[in-house]
N, C-alpha and C positions, 0 to 999 in steps of 0.2 A: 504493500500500500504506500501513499506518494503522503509523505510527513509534510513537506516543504509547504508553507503557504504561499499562494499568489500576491502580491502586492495591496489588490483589493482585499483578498482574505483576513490579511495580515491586521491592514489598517480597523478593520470588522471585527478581529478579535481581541484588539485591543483598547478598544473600545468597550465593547459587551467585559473586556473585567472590570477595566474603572469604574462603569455603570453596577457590574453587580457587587461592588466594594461599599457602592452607594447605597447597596440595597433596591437601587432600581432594576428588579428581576424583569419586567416586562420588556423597557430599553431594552437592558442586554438581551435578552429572547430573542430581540427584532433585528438585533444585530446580527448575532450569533444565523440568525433564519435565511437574512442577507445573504449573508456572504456563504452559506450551503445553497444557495441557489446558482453559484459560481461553480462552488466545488463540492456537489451533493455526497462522495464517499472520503472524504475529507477526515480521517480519524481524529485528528485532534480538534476539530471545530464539533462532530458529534459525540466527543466527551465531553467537551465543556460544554454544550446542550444540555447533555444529560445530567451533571454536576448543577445545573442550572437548576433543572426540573426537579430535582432534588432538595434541593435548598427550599424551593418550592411547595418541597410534600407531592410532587404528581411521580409519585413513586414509578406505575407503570411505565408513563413514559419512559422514564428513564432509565430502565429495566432495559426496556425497547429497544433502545438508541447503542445502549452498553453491548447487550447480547448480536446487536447486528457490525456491532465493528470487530466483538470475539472471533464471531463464525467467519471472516475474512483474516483476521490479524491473532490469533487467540493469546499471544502473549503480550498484548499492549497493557501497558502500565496504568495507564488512564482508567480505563476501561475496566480493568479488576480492582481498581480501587473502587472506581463508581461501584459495583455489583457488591463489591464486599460492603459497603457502607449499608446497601441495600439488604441482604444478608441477616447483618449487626440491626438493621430497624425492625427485621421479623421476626429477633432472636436466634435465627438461625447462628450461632457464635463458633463452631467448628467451619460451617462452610465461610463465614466472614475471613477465620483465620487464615483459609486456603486460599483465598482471592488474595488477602493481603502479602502474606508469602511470598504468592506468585507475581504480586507487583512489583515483590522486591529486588526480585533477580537476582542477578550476578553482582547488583552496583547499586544496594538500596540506598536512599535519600533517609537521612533523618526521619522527615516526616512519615512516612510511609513505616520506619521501625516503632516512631512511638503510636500510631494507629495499630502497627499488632503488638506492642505491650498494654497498649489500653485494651484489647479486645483479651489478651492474656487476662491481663486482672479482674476482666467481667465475667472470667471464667474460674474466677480466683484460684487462677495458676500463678500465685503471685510471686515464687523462687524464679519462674523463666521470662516474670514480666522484670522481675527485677536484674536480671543478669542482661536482658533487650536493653533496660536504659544505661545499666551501668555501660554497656559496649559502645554508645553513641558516647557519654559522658569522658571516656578513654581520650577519642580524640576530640571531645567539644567540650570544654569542659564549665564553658556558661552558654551553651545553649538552652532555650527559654523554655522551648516546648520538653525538650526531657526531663529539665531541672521542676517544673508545673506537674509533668504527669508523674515524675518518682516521688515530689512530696505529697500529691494525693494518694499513690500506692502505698507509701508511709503509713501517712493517716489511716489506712485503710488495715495494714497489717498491726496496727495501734504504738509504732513505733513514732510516737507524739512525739519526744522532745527532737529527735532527727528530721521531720516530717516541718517543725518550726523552724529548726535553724536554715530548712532551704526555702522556707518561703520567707525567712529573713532577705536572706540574699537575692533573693527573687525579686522583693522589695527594691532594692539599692539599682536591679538589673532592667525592671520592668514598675518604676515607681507608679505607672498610669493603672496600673493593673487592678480593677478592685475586687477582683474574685482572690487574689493574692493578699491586700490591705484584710478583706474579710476573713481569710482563712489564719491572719495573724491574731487578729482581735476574738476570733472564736476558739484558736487555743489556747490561748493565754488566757483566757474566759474558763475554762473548763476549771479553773482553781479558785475560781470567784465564786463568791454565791451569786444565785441564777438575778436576781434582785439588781444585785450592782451591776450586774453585764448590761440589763435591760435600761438600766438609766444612764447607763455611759453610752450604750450606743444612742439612745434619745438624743442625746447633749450631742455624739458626734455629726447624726444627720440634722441635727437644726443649723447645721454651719453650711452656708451656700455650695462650697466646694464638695460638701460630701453627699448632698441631698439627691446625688440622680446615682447614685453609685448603689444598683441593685445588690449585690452580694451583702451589703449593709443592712439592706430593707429584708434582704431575706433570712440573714443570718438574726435579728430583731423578731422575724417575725418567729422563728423556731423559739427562742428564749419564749416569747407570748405566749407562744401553744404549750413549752410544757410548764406554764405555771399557770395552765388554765383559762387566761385569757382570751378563747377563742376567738371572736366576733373581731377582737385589733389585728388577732393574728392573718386571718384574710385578708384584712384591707391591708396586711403590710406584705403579704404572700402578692396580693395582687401588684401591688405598687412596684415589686422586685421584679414579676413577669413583665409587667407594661415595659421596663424600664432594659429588659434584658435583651429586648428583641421578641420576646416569644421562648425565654426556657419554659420546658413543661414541666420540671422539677415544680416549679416554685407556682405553679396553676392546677398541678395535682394538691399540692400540698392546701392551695385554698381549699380544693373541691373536699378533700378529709375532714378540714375545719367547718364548712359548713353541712357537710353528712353529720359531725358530733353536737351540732349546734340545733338538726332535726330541722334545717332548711334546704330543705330535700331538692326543689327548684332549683336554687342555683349551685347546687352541688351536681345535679344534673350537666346543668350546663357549662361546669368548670370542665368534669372528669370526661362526659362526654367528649368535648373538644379534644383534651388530651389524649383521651382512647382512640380518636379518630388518625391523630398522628402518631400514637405509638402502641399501636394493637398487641407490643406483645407484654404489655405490662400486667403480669397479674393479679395484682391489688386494686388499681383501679379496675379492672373488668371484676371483680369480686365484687368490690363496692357499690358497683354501677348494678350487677343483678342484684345485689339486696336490697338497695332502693327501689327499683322495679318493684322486686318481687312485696317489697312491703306497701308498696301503695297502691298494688295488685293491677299493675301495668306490665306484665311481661311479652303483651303485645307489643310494645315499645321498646323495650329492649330488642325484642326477634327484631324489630326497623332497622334500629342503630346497627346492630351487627351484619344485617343483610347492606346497609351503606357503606357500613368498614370493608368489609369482604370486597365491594366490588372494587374497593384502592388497594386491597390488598390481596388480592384474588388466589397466592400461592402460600396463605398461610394456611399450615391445613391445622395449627387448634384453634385458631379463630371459628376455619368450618365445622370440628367439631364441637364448640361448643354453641353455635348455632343449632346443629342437630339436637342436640340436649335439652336445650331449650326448649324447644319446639315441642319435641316432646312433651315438657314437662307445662308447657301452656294447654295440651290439647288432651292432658292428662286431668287438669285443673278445671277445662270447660267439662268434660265428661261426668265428673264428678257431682258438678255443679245441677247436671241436664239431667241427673239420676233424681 
């Protein structure tokens, strides 16, 4: 297949990144659309399509786009990244790791190692996620994205005070960072009582400079919720999503707060949205039929999951627990008819 972009191409896909940097996914689309209409098998214009559609949430497509540059090219890098990413959004986490692997090749990129430590440590294989970053850190030894994803592997394996001292440094490396600033103020928090955390972060986001800085809103909003303040901890779960882009961490975590609060309506419509982007979560889809099923709407439920399905058409416990379902609604009207 012919790498090389055309001139016109070129200028077309350079364009569709700055625009998608902007978050102007439609721009770049139209760009990106452009310029495959020059050079319709164009591999690298129909990754970054797909990488597009992605960011996007139009999973298929980009399924699509990936699988048809495979079946010409099978070992493009692009292209098994896209799929793995795709993969890792099903759960699917053994075939993610395969994709990424395979993106890695003979001459892997940093990024593409700590994508398969991250998918390692989802699979809390965390001895081989931790020897992936240590071997980037070898020769990089302040690169940002390894030094970020080994102090979340840290945290994760509860080696806290190692897990602080690199998001110290992370601090000094990536001071804009406020997933970093939060993850310092929340360890060092863990030796406070819950009380002082909750009013120091108050005092910190009343200050102009820190008031848009989600990690803060959400790391606030976890303190609210375990000391029972539910109804703040939403509005500050939501403030961290608005503020995030769109994480669905911190939009589930509403939708929890308002399922304990027995405001079933917009826990609905928290976890639903979330479920829709990330069907393989199964807490929220737990959550979501118990709501149903206690307000004795599991016709509604069978909708939602007959709508995820069609985005995500290759999950098969999505399908069966649609079958189950169904089941179990038609078990309920029977009952009911007796």
């Amino acid at each position: 297949m012919n790498w090389k972009l055309t001139p016109f191409s070129r200028i077309k896909w350079e364009q569709a990144r700055a625009l998608g940097k902007k978050g102007a996914f439609q721009d770049a689309e139209k760009e990106l659309l452009e310029a495959l209409e020059e050079e319709p098998n164009q591999p690298l214009l129909k990754c970054s399509l797909a990488d597009l559609y992605l960011r996007q949430d139009k999973v298929v497509e980009a399924k699509l786009l990936a699988e048809e540059v495979l079946s010409l090219e099978p070992n493009f890098s692009r292209a098994l990244f896209v799929l793995g990413e795709i993969y890792s959004r099903e759960g699917r986490l053994d075939e993610a790791l395969q994709c990424f692997r395979q993106a890695a090749g003979s001459k892997p990129t940093p990024y593409v190692l700590v994508r398969i430590a991250r998918t390692l440590r989802e699979m809390k294989r965390y001895g081989e996620a931790l020897e992936t970053l240590d071997g980037i850190l070898v020769k990089e030894k302040e690169n940002p994205i390894a030094l970020k994803e080994k102090a979340v592997l840290l945290n994760r394996m509860k080696r806290r005070e190692e897990a602080l001292a690199l998001y110290e440094k992370l601090r000094k490396l990536t001071p804009e960072d406020s997933f970093v600033r939060g993850e310092i103020y929340r360890l060092k928090g863990m030796k406070r009582p819950r009380q002082d955390n909750i009013r120091e972060l108050e005092k910190v986001l009343a200050v102009s400079s820190a008031k848009d800085e989600p990690h803060l809103h959400g790391l606030l909003a976890e303190n609210l919720k375990k000391a029972g303040r539910l109804k703040e901890a939403a509005e500050e779960f939501h403030a961290a999503w608005q503020l995030s882009s769109g994480n669905l961490f911190y939009l589930k975590q509403k939708g929890f707060c308002l399922y304990r609060l027995g405001e079933y309506e917009g826990s609905i419509q928290a976890l639903g949205q979330a479920f829709r982007e990330d069907p393989a979560d199964h807490f929220v889809k737990t959550t979501l039929k118990k709501i149903y099923a206690d307000t004795k709407n599991l016709k509604g439920f069978i909708t939602l999951l007959e709508e995820v399905l069609q985005d995500h058409p290759h999950n098969g416990k999505l399908l069966g627990t649609l079958k189950r379902v169904r089941k179990e609604a038609d078990a309920d009207e029977d009952s009911h008819s007796e």
